[in-house]
C-alpha positions as CSV (number, residue, x, y, z in Angstrom):
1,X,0.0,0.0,0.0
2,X,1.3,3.3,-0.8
3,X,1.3,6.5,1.2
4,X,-0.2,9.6,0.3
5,X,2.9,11.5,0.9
6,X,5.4,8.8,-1.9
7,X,2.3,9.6,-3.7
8,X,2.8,13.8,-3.8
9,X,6.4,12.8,-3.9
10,X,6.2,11.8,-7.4
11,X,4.4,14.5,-9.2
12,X,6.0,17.4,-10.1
13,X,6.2,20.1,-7.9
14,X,4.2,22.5,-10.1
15,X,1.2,19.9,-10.0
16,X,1.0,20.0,-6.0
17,X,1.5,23.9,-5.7
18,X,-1.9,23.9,-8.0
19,X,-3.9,20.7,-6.3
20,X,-2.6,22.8,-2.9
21,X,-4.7,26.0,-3.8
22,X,-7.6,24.3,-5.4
23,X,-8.0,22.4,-2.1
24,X,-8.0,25.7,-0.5
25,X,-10.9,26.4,1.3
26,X,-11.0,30.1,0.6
27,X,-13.1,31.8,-1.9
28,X,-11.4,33.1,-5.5
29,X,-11.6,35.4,-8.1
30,X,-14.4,35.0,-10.6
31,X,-14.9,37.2,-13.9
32,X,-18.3,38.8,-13.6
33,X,-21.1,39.1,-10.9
34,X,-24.7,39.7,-11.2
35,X,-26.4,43.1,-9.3
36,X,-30.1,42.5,-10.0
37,X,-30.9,41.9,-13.3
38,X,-27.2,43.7,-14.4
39,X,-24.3,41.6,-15.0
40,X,-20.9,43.4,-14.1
41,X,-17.9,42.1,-15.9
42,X,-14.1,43.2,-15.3
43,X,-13.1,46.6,-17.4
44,X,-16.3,48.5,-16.4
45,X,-15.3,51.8,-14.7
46,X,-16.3,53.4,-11.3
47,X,-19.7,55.2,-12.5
48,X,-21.1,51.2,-14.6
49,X,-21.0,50.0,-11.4
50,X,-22.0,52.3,-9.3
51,X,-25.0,52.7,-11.6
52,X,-25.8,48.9,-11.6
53,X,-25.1,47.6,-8.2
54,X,-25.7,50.9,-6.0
55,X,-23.2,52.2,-3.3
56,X,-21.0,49.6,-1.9
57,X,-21.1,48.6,1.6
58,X,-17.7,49.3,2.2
59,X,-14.8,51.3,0.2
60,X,-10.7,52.0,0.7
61,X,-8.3,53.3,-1.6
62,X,-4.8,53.3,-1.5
63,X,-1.6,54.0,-4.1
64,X,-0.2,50.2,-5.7
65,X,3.9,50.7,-6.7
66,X,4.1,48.3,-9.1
67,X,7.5,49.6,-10.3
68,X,9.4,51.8,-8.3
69,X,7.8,55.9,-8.5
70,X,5.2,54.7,-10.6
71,X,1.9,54.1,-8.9
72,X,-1.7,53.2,-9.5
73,X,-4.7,54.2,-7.3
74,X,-6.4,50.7,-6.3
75,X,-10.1,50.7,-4.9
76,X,-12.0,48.2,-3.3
77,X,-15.5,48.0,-3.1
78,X,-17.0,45.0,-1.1
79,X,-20.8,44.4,-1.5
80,X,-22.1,42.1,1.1
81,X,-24.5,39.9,-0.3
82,X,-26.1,38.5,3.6
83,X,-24.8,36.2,6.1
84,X,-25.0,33.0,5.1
85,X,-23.4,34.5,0.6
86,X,-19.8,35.8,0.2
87,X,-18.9,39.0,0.0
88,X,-17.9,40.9,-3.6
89,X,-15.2,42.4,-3.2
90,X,-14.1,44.8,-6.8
91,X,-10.8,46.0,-7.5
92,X,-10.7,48.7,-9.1
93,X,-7.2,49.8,-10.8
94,X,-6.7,53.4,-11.9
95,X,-10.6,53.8,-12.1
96,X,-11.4,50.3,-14.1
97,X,-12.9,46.9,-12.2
98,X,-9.9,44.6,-12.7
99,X,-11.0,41.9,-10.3
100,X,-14.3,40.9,-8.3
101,X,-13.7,38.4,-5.8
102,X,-15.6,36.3,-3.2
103,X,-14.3,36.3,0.1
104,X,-16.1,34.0,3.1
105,X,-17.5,35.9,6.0
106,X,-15.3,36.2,9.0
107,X,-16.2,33.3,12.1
108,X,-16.7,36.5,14.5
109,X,-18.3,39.7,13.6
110,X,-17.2,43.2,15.2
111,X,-20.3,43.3,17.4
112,X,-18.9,40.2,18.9
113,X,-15.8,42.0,20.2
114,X,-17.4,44.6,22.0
């Protein structure tokens, strides 16, 4: 009988980095999301999506150096979708949606703390 680990052993290293984050539990990126009847894809700007899905629930902004003195304004947006649905959370990059995300809710909520 062979163990799992002689089994991970013998695939190439680039196969169990990738079987590693699909096992991940966490939440990815996905290419579009749906506000209502609207459905928002990456390379919309600021005012599509503002128009679509409303005011997000959340929004920071800082400035992304990519290469050294050159930087890029980067927004997120998060849109919460209710307890028990991920969160959307849109990157925007210099004013266009570059990402939309869904991240898991945390275990604890703020009120939690208090």
């Amino acid at each position: 009988m062979t163990s799992h680990c002689a089994l991970f052993r013998r695939l190439p290293a680039g196969v169990v980095v990738l079987l590693a984050a699909l096992l991940q539990p966490s939440a990815g990126l996905t290419s579009n999301m749906r506000c209502g009847e609207y459905l928002i894809e990456r390379g919309y700007t600021f005012f599509e999506v503002l128009e679509r899905c409303g005011k997000p629930d959340l929004e920071y902004a800082w400035d992304q150096n990519y290469v050294p003195g050159v930087a890029a304004r980067v927004t997120e947006w998060v849109y919460e979708q209710g307890p028990n649905r991920f969160r959307r959370v849109l990157t925007f990059e210099e004013g266009r949606l570059r990402h939309i995300e869904l991240r898991p809710h945390p275990k604890a909520s703020l009120e939690s703390l208090n």
